[in-house]
C-alpha positions in Angstrom: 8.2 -24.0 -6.3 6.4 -21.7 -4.0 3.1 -22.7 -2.5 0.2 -20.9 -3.7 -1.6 -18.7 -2.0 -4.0 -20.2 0.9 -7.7 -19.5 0.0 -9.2 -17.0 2.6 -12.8 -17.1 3.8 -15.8 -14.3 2.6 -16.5 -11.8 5.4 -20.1 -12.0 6.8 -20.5 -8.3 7.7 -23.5 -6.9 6.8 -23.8 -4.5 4.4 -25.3 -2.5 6.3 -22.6 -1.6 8.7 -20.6 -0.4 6.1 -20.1 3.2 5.7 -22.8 5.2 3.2 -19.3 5.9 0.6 -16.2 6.3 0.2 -14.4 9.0 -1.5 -12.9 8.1 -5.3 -9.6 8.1 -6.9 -10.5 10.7 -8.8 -10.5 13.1 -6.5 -7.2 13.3 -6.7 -5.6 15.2 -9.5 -3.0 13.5 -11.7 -1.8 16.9 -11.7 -0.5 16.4 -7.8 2.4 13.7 -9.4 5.6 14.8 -9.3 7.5 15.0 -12.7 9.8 11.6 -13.4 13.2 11.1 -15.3 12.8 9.6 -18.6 14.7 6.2 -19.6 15.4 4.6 -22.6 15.6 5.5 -25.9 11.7 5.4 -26.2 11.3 8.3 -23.6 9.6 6.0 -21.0 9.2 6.7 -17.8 10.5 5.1 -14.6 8.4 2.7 -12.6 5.6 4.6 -10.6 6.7 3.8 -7.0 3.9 3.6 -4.4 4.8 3.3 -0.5 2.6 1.3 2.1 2.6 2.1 5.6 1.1 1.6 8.7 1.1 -0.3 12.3 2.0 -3.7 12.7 -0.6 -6.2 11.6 -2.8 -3.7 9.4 -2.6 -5.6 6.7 -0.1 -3.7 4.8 1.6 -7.2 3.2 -1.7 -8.5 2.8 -2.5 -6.1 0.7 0.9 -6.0 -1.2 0.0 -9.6 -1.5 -3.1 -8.6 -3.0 -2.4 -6.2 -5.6 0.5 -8.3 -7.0 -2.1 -11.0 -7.6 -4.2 -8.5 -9.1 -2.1 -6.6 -11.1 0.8 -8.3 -12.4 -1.0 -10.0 -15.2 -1.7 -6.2 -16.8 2.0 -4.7 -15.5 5.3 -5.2 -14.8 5.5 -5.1 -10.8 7.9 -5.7 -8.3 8.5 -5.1 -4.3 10.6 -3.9 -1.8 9.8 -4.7 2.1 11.0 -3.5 4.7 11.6 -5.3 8.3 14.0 -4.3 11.0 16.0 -7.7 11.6 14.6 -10.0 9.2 13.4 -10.8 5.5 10.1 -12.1 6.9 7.5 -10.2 4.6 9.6 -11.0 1.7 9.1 -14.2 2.5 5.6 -13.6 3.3 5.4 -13.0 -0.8 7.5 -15.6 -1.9 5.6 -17.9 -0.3 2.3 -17.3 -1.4 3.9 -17.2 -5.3 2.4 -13.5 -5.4 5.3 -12.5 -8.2 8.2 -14.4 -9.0 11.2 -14.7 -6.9 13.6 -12.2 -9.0 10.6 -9.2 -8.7 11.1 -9.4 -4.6 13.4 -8.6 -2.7 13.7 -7.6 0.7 15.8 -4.7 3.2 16.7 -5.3 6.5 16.4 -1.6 7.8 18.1 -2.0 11.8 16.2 0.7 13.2 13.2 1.8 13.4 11.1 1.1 10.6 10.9 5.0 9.4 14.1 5.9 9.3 14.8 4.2 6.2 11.4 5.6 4.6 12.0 8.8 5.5 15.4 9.4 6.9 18.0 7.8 5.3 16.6 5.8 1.8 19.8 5.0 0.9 19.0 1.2 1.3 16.0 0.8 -0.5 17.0 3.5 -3.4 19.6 0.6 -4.3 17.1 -2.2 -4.0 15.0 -0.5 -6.2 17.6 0.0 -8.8 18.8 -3.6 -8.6 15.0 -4.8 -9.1 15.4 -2.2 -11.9 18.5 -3.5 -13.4 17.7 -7.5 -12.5 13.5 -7.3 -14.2 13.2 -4.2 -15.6 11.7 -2.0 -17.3 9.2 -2.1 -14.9 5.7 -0.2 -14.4 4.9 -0.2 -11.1 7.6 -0.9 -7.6 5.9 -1.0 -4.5 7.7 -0.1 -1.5 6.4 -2.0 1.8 7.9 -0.3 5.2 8.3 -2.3 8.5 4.9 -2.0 10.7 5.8 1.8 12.3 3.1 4.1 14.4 0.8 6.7 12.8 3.5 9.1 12.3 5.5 7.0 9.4 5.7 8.7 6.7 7.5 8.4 2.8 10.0 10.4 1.4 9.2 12.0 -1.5 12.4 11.7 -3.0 11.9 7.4 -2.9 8.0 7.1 -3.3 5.7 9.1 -5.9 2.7 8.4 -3.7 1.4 6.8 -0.5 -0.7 4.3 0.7 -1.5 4.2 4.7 -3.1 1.4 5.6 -4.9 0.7 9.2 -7.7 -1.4 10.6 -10.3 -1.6 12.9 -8.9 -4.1 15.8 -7.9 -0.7 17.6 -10.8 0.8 17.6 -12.5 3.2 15.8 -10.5 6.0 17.4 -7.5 5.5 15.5 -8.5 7.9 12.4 -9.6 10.6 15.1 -5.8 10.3 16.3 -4.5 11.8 13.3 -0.9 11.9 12.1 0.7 12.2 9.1 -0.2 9.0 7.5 -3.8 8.9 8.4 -4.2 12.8 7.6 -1.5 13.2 4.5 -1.3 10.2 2.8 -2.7 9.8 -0.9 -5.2 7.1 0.0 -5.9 5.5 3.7 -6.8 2.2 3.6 -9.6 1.1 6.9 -8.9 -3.0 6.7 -10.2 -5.6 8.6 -13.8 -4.0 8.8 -15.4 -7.6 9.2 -14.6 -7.5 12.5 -15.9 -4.6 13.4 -18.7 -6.1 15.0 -17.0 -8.0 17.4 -14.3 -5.6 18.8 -17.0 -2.9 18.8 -16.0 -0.2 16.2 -18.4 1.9 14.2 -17.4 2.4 10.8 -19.2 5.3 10.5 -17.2 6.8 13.3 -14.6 6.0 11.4 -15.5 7.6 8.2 -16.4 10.7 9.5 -13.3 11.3 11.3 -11.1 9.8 8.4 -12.6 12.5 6.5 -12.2 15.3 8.9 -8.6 14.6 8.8 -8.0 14.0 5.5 -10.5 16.4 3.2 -10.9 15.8 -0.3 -8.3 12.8 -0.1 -9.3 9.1 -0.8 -10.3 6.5 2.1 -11.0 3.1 1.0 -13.0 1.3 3.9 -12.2 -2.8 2.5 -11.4 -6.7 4.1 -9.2 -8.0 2.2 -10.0 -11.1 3.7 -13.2 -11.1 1.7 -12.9 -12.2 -2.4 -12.5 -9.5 -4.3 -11.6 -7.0 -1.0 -8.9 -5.3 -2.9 -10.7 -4.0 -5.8 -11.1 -0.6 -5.5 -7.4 -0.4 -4.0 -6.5 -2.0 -7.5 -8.4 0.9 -9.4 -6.7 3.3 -7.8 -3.0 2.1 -8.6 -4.4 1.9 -11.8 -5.3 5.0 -12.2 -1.9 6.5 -10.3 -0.3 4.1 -13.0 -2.3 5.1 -15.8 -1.8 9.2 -15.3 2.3 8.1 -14.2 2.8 6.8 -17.6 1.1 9.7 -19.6 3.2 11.6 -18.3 
């Protein structure tokens, strides 16, 4: 039996500090979704598939963590990470209980973390289709890539849509920097923001060039160290989910 998940502390930033808004999910058409196969002799769909990427230590397994706790009471989920030598984030998950054993699994990519994203998905197409196989049908798969610099990005023809997730401990220069996950992703996450006070990072620096780069596209300022910090990461997978499975 896995241990369950340890219970982390509320953040004390003020609320003040946080940046005036955010933009919604809904600025994003479900029109933008590429169409999907159909399965099954009820015509459903396949799995929405959502990629998370971004630096090591963002918070991208925290926050697969997070929306398997959150979502897999209302759909079928499961998850593929990615880490160059070992199974560590997979075991990360099993860990904390986050899904049951079977609806994990874990690739061992031996190169850079993008290249099996991006380059060559050979690898985690055939996870995916043995999660698929083993637990399905399923709803939702998310795809976790090893920690990679801002240029990682998805393939389209292994991901449906993309989440690139940062934080603050670099400073608040890092959404000026650009690249293609800060700029073209479907929704950039800004985590950690609880301690922006103490490495000296203003959020709203951060919001303003976020949205220079990125337009009308989603960013989602959160801690998910705080209870509840995942919430409106949740409502947007919903959402994706929702317009996915209509199709």
């Amino acid at each position: 039996m896995a241990a369950p998940a340890a219970t982390l502390p509320a953040a004390t930033l003020p609320a003040a500090t946080l940046p005036a808004a955010t933009l919604p999910a809904a600025t994003l058409p479900a029109a933008t979704l590429p169409p999907a196969p159909l399965l099954g002799e009820g015509g459903r769909r396949r799995a929405l598939r959502i990629g998370l990427g971004g630096p090591v230590g963002s918070g991208k397994t925290a926050t697969v963590a997070a929306l398997c706790r959150e979502l897999r009471a209302e759909l079928s989920l499961a998850v593929v990470t990615n880490d160059i030598y070992t199974t560590e984030d997979a075991e990360f998950l099993l860990r904390h209980a986050v899904l049951p054993p079977e609806r994990i699994t874990a690739v061992a990519t031996g190169c850079c973390p993008h290249t099996a994203i991006r380059d060559d998905i050979s690898a985690n197409l055939e996870a995916i289709e043995e999660l698929e196989a083993g637990v399905g049908p399923l709803d939702l798969i998310l795809v976790e890539s090893g920690g990679d610099n801002l240029t990682a990005t998805f393939s389209r023809g292994l991901v449906d849509a993309q989440i690139f997730v940062i934080d603050v401990a670099g400073g608040d220069k890092v959404p000026r920097k650009g690249g293609p996950g800060v700029a073209g992703s479907d929704l950039l996450v800004i985590n950690k923001i609880d301690l922006a006070p103490m490495v000296g990072a203003d959020l709203s620096v951060m919001a303003r060039d976020a949205h220079r780069q990125r337009g009308e596209l989603p960013v989602i300022f959160c801690s998910l160290a705080r209870e509840g910090g995942v919430g409106e990461i949740a409502a947007w997978v919903r959402e994706r989910q929702a317009a996915w499975a209509r199709g």
